[in-house]
N, C-alpha and C positions, 0 to 999 in steps of 0.2 A: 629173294630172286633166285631163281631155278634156270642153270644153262639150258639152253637145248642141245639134246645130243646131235653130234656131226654125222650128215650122211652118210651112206655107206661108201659111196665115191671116195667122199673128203678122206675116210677112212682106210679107204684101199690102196688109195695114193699117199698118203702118210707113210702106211705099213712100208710099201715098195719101197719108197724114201730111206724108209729105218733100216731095213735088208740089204739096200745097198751101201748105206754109209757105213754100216758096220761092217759087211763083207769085206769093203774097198780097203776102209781105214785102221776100223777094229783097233787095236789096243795098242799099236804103232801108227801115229799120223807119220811120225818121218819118212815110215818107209813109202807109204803111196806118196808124198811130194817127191819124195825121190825116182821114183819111179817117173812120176811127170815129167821132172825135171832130166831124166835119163831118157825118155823117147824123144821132148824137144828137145837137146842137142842132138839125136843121131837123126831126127827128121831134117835140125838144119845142116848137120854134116851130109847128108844123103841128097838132100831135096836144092840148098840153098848153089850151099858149095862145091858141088858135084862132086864130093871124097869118097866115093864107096867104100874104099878099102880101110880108110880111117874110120870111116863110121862102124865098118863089121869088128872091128878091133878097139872101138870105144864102148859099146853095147857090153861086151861081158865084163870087159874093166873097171867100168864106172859101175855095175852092177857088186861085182866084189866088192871094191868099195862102200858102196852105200850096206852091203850086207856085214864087211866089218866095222863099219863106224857104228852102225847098229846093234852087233854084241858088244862094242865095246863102251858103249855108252847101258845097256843091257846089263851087267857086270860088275862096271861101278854101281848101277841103283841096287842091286843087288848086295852089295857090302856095306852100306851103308845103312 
């Protein structure tokens, strides 16, 4: 039994698929959940709870953070 090959569609939209999860995710999934997880809280600090000012002050915080918990998990795999 012989597959048939996948249309060009089926193929082009795969590709896209591939270029973006690897863009997005690429060789740290934590860091894009983080990321996720760092625009919905400042969406609900912003949007829910009317905190602007907490929100503008939780955006680079929570960013530091998730970029040091990142090296440092980075660091350990790296000695190991």
């Amino acid at each position: 039994m012989s597959r048939a090959k996948p249309s060009w569609a089926v193929r082009v939209v795969k590709g896209f698929a591939i270029f973006w999860w690897d863009f997005l995710v690429g060789d740290t999934p934590e860091l894009f959940v983080a990321a996720l997880v760092i625009i919905a809280v400042v969406a609900l600090l912003r949007i829910v709870l009317q905190r602007n000012a907490l929100a503008a002050i939780a955006l680079p915080v929570l960013s530091i953070v998730a970029l040091g918990v990142s090296v440092r998990r980075a660091r350990g795999a790296a000695r190991k």
